[in-house]
N, C-alpha and C positions, 0 to 999 in steps of 0.2 A: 522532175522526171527521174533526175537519177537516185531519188531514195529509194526508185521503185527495182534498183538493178542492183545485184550481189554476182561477182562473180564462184564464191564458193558454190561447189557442185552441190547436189540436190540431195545425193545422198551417200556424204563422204564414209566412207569404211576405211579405219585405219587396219594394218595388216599385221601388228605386232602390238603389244599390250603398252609401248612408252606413249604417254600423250600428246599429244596431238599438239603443237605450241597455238597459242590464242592471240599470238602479237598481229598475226596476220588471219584473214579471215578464208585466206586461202589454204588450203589441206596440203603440205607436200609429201614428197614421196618419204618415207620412211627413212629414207641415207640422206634425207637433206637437211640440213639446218636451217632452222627457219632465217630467214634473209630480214633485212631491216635496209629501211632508205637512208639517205645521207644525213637525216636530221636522228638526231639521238633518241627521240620516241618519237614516232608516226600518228596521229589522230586513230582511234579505233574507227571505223567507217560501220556505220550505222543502215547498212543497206541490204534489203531484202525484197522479194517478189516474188508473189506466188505463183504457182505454175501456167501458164498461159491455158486457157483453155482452149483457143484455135489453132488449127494446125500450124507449125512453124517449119521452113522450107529446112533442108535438111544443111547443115553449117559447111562451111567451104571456103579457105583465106578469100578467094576473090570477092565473094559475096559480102563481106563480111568490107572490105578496100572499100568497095562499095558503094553499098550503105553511106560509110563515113565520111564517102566523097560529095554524098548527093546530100550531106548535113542530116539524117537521119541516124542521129548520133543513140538514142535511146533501142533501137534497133539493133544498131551494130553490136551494143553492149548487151542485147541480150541473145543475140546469135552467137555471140564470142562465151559468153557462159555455158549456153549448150553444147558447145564447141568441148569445151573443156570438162563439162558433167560426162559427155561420151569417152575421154581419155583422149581425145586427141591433141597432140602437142600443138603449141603455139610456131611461128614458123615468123624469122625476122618482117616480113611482110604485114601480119596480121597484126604483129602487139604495133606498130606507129600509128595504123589506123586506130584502134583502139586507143592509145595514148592521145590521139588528138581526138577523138569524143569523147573523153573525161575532162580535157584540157577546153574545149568545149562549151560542157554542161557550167560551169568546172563543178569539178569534182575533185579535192583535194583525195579523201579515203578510199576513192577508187584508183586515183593515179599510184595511191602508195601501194594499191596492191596487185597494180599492174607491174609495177617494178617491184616487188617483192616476185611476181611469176616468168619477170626476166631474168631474175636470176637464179631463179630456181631452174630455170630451162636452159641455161646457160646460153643466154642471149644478149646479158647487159654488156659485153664488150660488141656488139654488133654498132658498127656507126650510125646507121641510120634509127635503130633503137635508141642512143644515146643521146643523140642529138633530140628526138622525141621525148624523152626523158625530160632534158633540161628546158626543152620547149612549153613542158606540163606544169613540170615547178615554177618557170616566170607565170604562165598566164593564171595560176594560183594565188601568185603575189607571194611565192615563196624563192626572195631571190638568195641568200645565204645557202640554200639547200641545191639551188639552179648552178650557184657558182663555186659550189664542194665539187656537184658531178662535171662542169667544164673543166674545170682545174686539172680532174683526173682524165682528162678523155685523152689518148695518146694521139689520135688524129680530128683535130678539128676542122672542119671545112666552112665554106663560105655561110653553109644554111646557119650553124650554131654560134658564130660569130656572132652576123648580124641578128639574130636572134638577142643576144646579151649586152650588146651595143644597143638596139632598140628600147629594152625592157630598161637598164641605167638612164635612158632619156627621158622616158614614160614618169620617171620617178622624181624629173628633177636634178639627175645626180651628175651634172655635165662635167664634170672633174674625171668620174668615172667612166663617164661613156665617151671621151677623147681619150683618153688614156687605153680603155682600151680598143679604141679605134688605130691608135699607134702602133700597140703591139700585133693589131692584126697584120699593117700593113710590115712592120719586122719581123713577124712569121712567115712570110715569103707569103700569107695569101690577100689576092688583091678584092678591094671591096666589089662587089655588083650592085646593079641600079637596085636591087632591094634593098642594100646596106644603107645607102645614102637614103632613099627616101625613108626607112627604118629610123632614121635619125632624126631627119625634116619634123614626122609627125608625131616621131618620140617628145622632142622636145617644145613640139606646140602641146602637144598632151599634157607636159609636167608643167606650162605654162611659161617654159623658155623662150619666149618669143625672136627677140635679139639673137639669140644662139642659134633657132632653126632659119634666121635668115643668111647669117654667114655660111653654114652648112650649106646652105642653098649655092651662095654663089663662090664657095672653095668648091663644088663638087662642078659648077659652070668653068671654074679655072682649071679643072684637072683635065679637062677633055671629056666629061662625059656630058651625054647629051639628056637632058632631065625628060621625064617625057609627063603624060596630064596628072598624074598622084603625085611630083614634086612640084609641080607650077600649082595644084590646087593647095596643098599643103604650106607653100609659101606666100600665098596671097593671102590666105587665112592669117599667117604670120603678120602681112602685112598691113592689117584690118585692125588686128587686136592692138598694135601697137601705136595703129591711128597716124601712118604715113601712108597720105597717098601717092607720094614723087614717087616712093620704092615701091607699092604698087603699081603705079602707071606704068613705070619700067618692066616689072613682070608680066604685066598688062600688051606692052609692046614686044614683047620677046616671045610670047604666045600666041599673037597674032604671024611673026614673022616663023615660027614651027607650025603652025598652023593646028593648034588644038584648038581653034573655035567649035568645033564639033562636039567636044567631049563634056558630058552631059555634066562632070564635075568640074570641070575647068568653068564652066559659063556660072553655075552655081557660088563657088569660089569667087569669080569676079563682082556678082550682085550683090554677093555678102561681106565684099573686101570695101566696094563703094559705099555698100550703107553703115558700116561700121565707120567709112571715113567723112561720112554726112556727104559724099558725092551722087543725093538720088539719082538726079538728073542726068545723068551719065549711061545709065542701067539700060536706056530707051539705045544708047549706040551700042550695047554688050546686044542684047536682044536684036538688033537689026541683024546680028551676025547668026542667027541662029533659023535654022527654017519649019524647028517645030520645038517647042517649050517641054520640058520634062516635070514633075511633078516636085522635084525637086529643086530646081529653079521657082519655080510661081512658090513655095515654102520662102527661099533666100528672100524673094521682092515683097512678099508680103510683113516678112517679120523685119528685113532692113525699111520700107516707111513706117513701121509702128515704131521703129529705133529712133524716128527722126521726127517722131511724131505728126507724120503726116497721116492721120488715119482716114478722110475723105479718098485720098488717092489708095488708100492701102485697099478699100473696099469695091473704089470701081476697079482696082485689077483683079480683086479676087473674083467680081462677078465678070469680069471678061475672061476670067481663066476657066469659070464653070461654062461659059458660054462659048470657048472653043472645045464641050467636050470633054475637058482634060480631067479623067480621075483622082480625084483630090483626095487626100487620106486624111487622118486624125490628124498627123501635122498642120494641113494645113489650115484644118478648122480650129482648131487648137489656138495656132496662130494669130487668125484671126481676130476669134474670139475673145482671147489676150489683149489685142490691138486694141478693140472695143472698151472693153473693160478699164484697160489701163488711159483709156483717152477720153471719160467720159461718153463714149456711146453706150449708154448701158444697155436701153431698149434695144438697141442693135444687137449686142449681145444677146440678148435671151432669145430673142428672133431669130439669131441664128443657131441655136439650142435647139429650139423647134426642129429646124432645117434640118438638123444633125441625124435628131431622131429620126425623120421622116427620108431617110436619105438611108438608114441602118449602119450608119458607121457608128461602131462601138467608141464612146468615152474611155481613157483614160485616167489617171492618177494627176495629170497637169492640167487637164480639160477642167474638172472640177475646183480646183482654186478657182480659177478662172470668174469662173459664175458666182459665186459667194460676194466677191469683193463688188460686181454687177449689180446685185440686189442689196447689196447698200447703199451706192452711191444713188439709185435710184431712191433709193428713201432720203437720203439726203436732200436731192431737189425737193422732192415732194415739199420736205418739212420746210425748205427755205421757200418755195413759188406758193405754201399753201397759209402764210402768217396772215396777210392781209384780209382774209376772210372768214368767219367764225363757222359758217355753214361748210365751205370750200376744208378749214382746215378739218372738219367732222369725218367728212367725206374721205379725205386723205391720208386719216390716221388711219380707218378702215383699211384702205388701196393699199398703205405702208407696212399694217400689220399679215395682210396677204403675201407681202414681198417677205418680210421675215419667215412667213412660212413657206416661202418658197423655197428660201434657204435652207430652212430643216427639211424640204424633203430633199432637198440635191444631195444635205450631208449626209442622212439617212439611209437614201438610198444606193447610196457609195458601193456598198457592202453587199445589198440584198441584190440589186439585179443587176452592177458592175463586176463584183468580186473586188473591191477595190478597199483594202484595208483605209481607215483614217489614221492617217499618219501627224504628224507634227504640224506640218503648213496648212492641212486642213482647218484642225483646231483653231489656229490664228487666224484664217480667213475668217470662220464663226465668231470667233470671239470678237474680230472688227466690225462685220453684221449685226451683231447683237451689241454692240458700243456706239455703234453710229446713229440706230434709234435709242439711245437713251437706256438699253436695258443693262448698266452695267451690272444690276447685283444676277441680273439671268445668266452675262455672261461670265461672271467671278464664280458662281453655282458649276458651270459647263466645267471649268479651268478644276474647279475642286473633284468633279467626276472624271475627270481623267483615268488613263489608267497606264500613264506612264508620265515618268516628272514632265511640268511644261519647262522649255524653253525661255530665251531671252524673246523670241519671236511674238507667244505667245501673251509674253507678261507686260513687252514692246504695246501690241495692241491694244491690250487694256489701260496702258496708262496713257495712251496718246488719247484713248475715249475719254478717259478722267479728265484730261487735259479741257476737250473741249466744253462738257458738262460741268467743271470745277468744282468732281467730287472730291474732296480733299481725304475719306476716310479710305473710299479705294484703292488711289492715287498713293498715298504712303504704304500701304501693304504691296503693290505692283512696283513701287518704286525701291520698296528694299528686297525684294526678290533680285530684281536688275542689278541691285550692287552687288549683291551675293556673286548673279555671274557673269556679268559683266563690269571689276570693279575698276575698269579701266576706261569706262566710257563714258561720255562727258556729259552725250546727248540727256542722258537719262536723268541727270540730277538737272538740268535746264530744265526740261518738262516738268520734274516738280518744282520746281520754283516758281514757274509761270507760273501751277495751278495755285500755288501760294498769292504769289504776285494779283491775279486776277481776283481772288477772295482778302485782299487788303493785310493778307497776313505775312508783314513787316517782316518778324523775327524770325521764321518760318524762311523767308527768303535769304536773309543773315546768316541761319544757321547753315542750306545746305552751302549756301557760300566758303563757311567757315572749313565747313568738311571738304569740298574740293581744296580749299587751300592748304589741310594737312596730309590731302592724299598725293598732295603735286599734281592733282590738275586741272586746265585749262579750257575754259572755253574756245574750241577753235574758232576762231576770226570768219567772220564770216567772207568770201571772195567769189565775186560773179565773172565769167569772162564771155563776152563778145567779141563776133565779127564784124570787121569793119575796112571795107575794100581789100580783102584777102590777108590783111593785119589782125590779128588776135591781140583785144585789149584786158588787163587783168586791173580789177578796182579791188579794192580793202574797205571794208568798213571803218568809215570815220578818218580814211585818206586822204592827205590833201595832196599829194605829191605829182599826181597826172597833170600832163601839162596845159589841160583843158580845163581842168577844176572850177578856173572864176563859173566859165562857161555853162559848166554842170550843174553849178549850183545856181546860177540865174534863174536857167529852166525849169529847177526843181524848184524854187521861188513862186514862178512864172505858173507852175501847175499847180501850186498848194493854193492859193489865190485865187484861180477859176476854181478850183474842188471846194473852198468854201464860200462862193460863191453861189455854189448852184447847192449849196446845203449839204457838202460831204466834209466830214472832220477826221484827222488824224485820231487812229485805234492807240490813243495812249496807254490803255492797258497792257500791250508789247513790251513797256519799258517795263525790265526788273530793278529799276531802282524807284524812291523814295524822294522824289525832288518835283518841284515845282513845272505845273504844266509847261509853261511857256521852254524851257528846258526839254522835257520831252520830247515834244514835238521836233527840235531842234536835234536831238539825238534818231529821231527816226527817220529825217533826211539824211542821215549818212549813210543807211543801210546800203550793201553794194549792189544789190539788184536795181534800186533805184537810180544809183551813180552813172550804171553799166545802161539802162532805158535812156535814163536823158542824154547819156554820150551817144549812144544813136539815132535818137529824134535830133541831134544836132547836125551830125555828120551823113546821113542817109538821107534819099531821097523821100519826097513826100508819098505816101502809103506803101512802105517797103517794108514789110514786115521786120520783126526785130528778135532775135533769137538769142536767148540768155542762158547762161550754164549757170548753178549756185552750187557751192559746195555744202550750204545745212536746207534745213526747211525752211521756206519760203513763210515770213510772218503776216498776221492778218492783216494788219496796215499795210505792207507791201503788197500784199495780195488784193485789195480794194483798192491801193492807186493802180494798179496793174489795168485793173476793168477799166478806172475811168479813163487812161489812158487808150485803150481799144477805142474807147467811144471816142472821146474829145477830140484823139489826133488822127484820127479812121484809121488806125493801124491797128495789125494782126500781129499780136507778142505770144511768139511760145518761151516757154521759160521752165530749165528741166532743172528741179530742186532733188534732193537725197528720197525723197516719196514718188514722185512723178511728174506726167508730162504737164504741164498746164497750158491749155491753149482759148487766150484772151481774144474774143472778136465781139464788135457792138456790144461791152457792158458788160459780157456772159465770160466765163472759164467754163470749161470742158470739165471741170472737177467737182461743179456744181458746190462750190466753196466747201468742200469737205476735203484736206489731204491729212 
């Protein structure tokens, strides 16, 4: 919207024959100099608007405050032009309104020429102008230019403080934003509750977690009393950092200020507990509440897709629509993701439908969403349709339907969303088109592009290669990735396996060789489990736990019933060149397995069993995983660097594709 706004008049007449300077797109008076902002050239600002053809009420500073107050920012900026096309002076009132709907839109080229006409009107020593000024440059992300104009302001007050304390937080720069949190308080001015929470959510912003929790309780030690934007802002802190004690406590201190009410504080709690795998808790946050906001049912729904509860995640969402409650693209979004990411894929698409039928507009996040859906349904398909020649005939039709579902979702991104295809689009596509088999349709997509792909995208293709064990695609995907990603590990393991899996020895030697001259490492694979409120950490190939005989008994104990009833160890996993019986013997160490039999030993009988990995979960681990579901009647989720997997009767939710 704001290309569509120029503040230069409609039709400037200079009144003397010297020209008119072009640094600014505003015309000044004749005795003025053209003005310049604190940055040593200003962006030319590229904006114009033809003349309105309906009538425009006649310009007036109030109208004008406005406007800008009711966030009709596109408006105000063109009231304030006609303002200025009629000769009439700017007045310290009009230019902060204005300065904060450029700052807004943003609008760098308009801000610069809003301060090129405060100083033209000689207004830029006006505080509240100044303050607006520097308020424009941070939300530009122009902080050098922000902190030229504070530097110089003779009186700063409490707004433009915390203003530049907030923005140094935003960025990350906590060195910066206590320092000059000190000099504010030795400038004799004391901070206000906007300063501290300024801080709180600055530095959840820049991802200071630790740092907006002490801000939190040095500003409880000073006497001030935080009110729902710093207790919502700190529990968020408290989530991302994955402590629930230090939540609970803010948890209790919110209840005893009594913001159970506050539509963000309750929101803040449900996404603090499911960030710390506390679902169960969510049901005493909601007791306290006597009607759900839409933002809340968003936090419940995406904290149990986080915990990969998606059963429970769908009957609250359908208890949410069932009291009523206006659910937006978030929350279908949500959902939708929930689905997608858990193996519900038909669920997914059926709620696509819903979407449609309901007229809420799709998004840019919506769409991932369904691409990855319509693969993983082809995925089943091709595993539940092997056993039958007719069945599989039938399926690859069903399959090649879902592929084309997929082209029109990506297709139609554009035509009837307005929704550009961006990068994550691509690589959804390109995983849908790898998961049925069509790597060279989707290497063709990748070469049509029309901006370079990614590590995301090239990521996709070679995990396809991986599992198809095309080895010509696979090495073109795989040195794109070192190109840029040449620090990452994962990517030369994937060719290896796909080496590995095609018997090709030297091929696995070689990238060996090459990790060893680049320095690096395959990281060690480490799964961690709960176990009676104790978090246990295994190593692949550890013997150190103090349970190990035990672990390994069990894991004895279940490789013996598995060939038994006719399941064998996927030797092909091993990237080495050694003797089956060896093998085998290497792929009981893996630590997902360590981390399962340490809890079928120590957990009750049908206790579910919930496992963290730190790589991808391998295909042999991922088939004792099933038979374990079956064998021991237990429910295993298990959250690997791809996704959720969740093991019941024989089945994974990922329909053996991650």
């Amino acid at each position: 919207m704001a290309s569509q706004v120029s503040l230069k008049p409609s039709k400037p007449t200079p009144t003397s024959s010297r020209p008119v300077s072009t640094s600014s797109p505003y015309a000044l008076p004749p005795s003025s100099s053209p003005p310049t902002p604190p940055s040593a050239a200003s962006p030319k600002p590229s904006l114009s608007s033809p003349p309105s053809p309906t009538p425009t009420p006649s310009p007036s500073p109030p109208l004008i405050s406005s406007l800008s107050q009711a966030n009709l920012f596109h408006d105000a900026l063109l009231l304030l032009r006609r303002m200025l096309s009629l000769g009439l002076p700017p007045d310290p009132f009009v230019l902060p309104s204005a300065l904060k709907a450029s700052s807004s839109l943003p609008s760098l080229p308009l801000g610069c020429q809003l301060h090129a006409i405060s100083i033209a009107s000689g207004l830029s020593a006006d505080p509240f102008v100044q303050s607006s000024l520097v308020h424009m440059y941070l939300k530009c992300n122009r902080m050098p230019d922000a902190h030229l104009l504070f530097d110089r302001m003779p009186h700063r007050n409490v707004v433009s403080w915390s203003a530049m304390i907030a923005a140094y937080a935003k960025h990350g720069r906590v060195d910066n934003a206590l320092d000059m949190f000190d000099k504010m308080w030795h400038s004799g001015v004391e901070p206000n509750l906007v300063t501290w929470n300024g801080m709180i959510a600055g530095f959840n912003y820049g991802g200071c977690f630790h740092d907006s929790l002490l801000v939190f309780s040095k500003m409880h030690s000073e006497g001030f009393c935080p009110d729902g934007t710093s207790v919502s802002s700190a529990l968020s802190a408290a989530g991302d950092v994955d402590n629930v004690v230090i939540g609970k406590q803010i948890h209790c201190y919110e209840m005893k200020a009594g913001f159970g009410v506050d539509e963000c504080v309750v929101s803040a709690l449900i996404d603090m507990y499911g960030k710390c795998g506390e679902a169960k808790r969510w049901f005493c946050v909601l007791g306290e509440v006597d009607q759900m906001d839409v933002a809340s049912c968003n936090a419940v729904v995406t904290g149990l897709s986080r915990n990969g509860l998606v059963q429970d995640a769908l009957r609250e969402f359908r208890r949410f629509e069932g009291l009523g409650i206006k659910l937006n693209v978030v929350s279908w979004t949500s959902i939708i993701a929930c689905c997608a990411q858990n193996g519900k894929d038909m669920e997914a698409l059926e709620l696509v439908r819903e979407v449609q039928m309901t007229g809420v507009e799709a998004n840019s996040v919506t769409i991932p969403c369904l691409l990855p859906a319509c693969a993983n349904i082809v995925a089943l398909m091709h595993g539940k349709s092997a056993h039958c020649f007719s069945l599989l005939r039938r399926n690859i039709r069903r399959c090649a339907g879902l592929v084309e579902k997929g082209w029109y979702y990506f297709n139609t991104m554009n035509r009837e969303h307005g929704i550009a295809a961006r990068m994550e689009h691509y690589a959804c596509m390109v995983s849908l088109l790898g998961r049925t088999g069509k790597l060279e349709e989707a290497y063709d997509l990748i070469q049509e592009m029309a901006f370079e792909p990614d590590a995301c995208v090239w990521g996709a293709l070679l995990s396809s290669c991986r599992v198809y064990a095309n080895v010509m695609l696979g090495e073109i995907a795989a040195e794109k990735l070192f190109e840029l990603e040449p620090g990452n590990a994962g990517n030369y393991v994937l060719l290896s396996n796909i080496y590995a899996n095609k018997g090709i020895w030297d091929g696995v030697d070689r990238v060996r060789d090459q990790m060893k001259s680049m320095g690096l490492k395959k990281n060690p694979g480490c799964s961690w489990i709960e176990i009676k409120n104790k978090i246990h950490m295994l190593l692949a190939g550890d013997n150190t736990h103090s349970q190990m005989r035990k672990i390994l008994e069990k894991l004895e104990q279940l490789n013996l019933e598995m060939k038994r009833l006719g399941h064998y160890p996927s030797t092909d996993f091993v990237l080495h060149n050694v003797e089956e019986q060896d093998k085998e013997q290497m792929l009981c160490g893996h630590s997902e397995k360590l981390a399962v039999a340490l809890g079928l030993i120590n957990m009750c009988p049908g206790t579910p069993l919930r496992v963290i990995k730190n790589l991808r979960i391998c295909g042999d681990c991922h088939a004792f995983m099933k038979f374990v579901s079956s064998f021991e009647c237990r429910e295993l989720f298990v959250r690997d660097t791809n996704r959720f997997h969740h093991f019941k009767e024989g089945v994974c939710s990922c329909a053996d594709y991650w």
